[in-house]
C-alpha positions in Angstrom: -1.5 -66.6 62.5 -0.9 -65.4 59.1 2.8 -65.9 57.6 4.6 -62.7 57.4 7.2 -62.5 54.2 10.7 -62.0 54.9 11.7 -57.9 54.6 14.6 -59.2 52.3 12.5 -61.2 49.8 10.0 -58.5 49.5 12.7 -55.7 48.2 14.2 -58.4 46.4 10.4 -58.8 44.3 10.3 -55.2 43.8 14.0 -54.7 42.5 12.5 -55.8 38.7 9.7 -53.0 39.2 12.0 -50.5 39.8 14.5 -51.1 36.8 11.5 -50.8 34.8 10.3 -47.6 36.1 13.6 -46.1 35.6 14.0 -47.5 32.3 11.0 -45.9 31.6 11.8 -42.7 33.0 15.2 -42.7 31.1 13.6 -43.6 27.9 11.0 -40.5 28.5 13.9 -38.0 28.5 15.5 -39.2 25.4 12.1 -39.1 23.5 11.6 -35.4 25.1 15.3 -34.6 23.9 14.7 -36.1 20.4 11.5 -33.9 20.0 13.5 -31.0 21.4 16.1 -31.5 19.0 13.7 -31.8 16.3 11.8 -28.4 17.3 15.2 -26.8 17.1 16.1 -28.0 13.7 12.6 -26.8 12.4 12.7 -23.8 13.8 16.4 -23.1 12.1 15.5 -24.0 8.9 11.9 -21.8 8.8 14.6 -18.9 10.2 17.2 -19.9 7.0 14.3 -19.5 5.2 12.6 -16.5 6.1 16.2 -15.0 5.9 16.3 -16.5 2.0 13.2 -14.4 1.3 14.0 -11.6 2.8 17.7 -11.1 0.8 15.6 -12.1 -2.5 12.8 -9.6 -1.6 15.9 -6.8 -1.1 17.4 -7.9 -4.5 14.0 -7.7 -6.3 13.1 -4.4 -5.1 17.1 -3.4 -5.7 16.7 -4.4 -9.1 13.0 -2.7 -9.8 14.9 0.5 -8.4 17.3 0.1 -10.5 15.8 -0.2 -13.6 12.9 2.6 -12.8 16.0 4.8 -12.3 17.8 3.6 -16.0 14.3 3.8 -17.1 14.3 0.1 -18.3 11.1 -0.3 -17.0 8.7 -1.5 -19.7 5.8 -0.7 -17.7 2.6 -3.0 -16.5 -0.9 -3.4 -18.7 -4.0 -4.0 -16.9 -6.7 -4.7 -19.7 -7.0 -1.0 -21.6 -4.7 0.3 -18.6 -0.6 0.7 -19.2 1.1 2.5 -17.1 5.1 3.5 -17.3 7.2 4.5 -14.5 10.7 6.1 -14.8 12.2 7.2 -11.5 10.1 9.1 -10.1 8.2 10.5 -13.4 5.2 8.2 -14.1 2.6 8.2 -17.2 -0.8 6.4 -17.9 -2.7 5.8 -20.6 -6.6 4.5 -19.8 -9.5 3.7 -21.4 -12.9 2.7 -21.0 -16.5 2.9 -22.4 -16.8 6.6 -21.3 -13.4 8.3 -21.1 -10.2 8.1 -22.6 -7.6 9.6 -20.7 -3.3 10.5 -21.3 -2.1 11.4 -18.0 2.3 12.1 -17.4 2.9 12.9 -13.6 6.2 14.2 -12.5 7.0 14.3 -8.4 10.3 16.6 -8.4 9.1 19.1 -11.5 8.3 23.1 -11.8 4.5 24.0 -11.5 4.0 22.8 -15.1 0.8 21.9 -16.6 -0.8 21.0 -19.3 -4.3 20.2 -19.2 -7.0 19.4 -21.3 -9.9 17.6 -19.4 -12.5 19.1 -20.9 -13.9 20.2 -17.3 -12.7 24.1 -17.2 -13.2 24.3 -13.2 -11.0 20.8 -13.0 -8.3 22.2 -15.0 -8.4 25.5 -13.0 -8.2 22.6 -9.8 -5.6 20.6 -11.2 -3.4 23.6 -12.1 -3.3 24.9 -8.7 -2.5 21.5 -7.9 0.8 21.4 -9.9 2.0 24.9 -9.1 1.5 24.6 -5.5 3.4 21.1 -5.2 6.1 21.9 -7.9 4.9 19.3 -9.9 4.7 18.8 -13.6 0.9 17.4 -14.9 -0.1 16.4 -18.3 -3.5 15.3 -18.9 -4.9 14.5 -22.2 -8.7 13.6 -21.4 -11.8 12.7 -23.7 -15.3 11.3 -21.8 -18.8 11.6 -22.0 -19.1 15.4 -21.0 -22.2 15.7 -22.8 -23.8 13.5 -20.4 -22.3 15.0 -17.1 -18.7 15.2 -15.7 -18.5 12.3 -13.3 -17.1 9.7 -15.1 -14.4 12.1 -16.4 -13.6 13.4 -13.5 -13.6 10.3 -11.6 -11.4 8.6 -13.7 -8.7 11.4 -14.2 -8.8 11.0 -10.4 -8.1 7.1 -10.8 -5.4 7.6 -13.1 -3.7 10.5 -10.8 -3.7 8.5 -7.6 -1.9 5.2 -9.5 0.8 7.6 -11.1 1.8 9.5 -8.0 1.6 5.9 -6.2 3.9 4.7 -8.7 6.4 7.8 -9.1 6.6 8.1 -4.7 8.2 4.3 -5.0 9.3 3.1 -1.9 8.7 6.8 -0.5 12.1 7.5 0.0 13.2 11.0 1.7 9.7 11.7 1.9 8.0 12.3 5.4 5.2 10.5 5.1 2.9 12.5 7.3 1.5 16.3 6.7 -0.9 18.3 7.7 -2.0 22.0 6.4 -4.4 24.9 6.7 -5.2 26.9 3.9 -7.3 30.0 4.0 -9.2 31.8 1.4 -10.8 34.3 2.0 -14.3 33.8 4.4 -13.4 29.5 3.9 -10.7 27.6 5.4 -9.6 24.2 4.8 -7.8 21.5 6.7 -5.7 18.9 5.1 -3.6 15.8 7.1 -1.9 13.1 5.0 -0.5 10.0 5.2 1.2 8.4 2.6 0.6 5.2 4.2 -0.7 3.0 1.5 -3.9 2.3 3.6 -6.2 3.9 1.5 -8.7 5.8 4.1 -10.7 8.6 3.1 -12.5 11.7 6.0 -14.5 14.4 4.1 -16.3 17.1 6.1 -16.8 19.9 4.0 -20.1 22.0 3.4 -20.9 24.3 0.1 -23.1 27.3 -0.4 -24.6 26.0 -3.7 -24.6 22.9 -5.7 -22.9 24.3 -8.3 -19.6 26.1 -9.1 -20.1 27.5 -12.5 -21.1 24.1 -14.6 -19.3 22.4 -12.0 -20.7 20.1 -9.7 -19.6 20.5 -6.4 -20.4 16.7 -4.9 -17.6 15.6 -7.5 -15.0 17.3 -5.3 -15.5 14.3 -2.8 -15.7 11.5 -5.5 -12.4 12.9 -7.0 -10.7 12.8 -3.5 -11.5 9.7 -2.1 -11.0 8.0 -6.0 -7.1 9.3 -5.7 -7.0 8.8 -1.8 -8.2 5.2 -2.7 -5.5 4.8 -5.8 -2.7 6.6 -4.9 -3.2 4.1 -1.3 -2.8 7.2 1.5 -4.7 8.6 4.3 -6.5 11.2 3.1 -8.5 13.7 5.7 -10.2 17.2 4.0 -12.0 19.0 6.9 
């Protein structure tokens, strides 16, 4: 008959295997709380940090406020591009192999234009523009006319859009959406906008004839989707 062991000196063996387990187990939970404590620490310093940036951010754009509004601005260049911003008054000067444009854009002015494109139904456009919105507009343009109007009119576009981008600023006390119908007549337009700066551009709008005048009438699109795109809004012209 086999030997049985003794009850007593079998718990006794597996006293040793126990203290290890436990040791184990208690060694487990003070690497968990060391990790824990290490995720905590990392996760207040990337929040001290992100709160760093964000005061800086509020000074910076404080202090660009401040000096658009004292009109210590001295502007940016982009290659042939320099643009000057003064509260919310803003002027560009542009020029490329085809056009050589002055524009001055004022948000809170009085219907006042002065315009010299050199494309007479654009300047009839861009007066109606100003007067409508009570803004003031100077543009001072030279291009390639004797070619054809797009470039002209397609870069008087990308000069308006970065000017009224500029003078809106950080958009304040203006409501950022709109929306408008205006009849004339037999046609009626729809117009929604949002200064969002996502620049998105809808055009759905049909013409009797290709021409207006001397004035082609596809350039009404490439002018409204070059400022939509610049001037970084939602545009939508139904």
């Amino acid at each position: 008959m086999a030997e049985q062991e003794n009850p007593i000196i079998e718990q006794e063996k597996r006293k040793p295997e126990r203290k290890d387990r436990r040791a184990e187990s208690v060694e487990r939970r003070a690497e968990q709380d060391r990790r824990d404590e290490q995720d905590v620490t990392i996760e207040a310093e990337r929040r001290v940090t992100a709160d760093r940036r964000q005061e800086e951010n509020r000074r910076n754009g404080q202090s660009r406020r401040n000096e658009a509004a004292n009109g210590t601005n001295p502007g940016t260049t982009t290659g042939s591009t320099q643009l000057q911003v003064k509260g919310r008054v803003s002027s560009i000067a542009r020029k490329t192999n085809e056009t050589d444009i002055q524009l001055a854009f004022n948000i809170d002015g009085t219907g006042k234009s002065e315009l010299e494109s050199g494309v007479p139904f654009l300047n009839h456009m861009l007066d109606l523009f100003t007067k409508h919105g009570q803004f003031d507009l100077q543009v001072e343009a030279q291009g390639d006319i004797d070619i054809d109007d797009h470039h002209t009119v397609e870069d008087i576009a990308i000069c308006l859009g970065q000017v009224f981008r500029e003078a809106v600023g950080d958009k304040r006390g203006i409501k950022r959406y709109a929306s408008v119908f205006i009849p004339m007549d037999e046609a009626l337009a729809q117009v929604i906008i949002d200064i969002s700066n996502r620049p998105h551009f809808e055009y759905r709008a049909a013409y009797p004839s290709a021409q207006v005048g001397s004035f082609s009438t596809e350039l009404v699109q490439e002018f409204l989707w070059k400022f939509a795109l610049e001037a970084r809004v939602t545009l939508h012209v139904i």
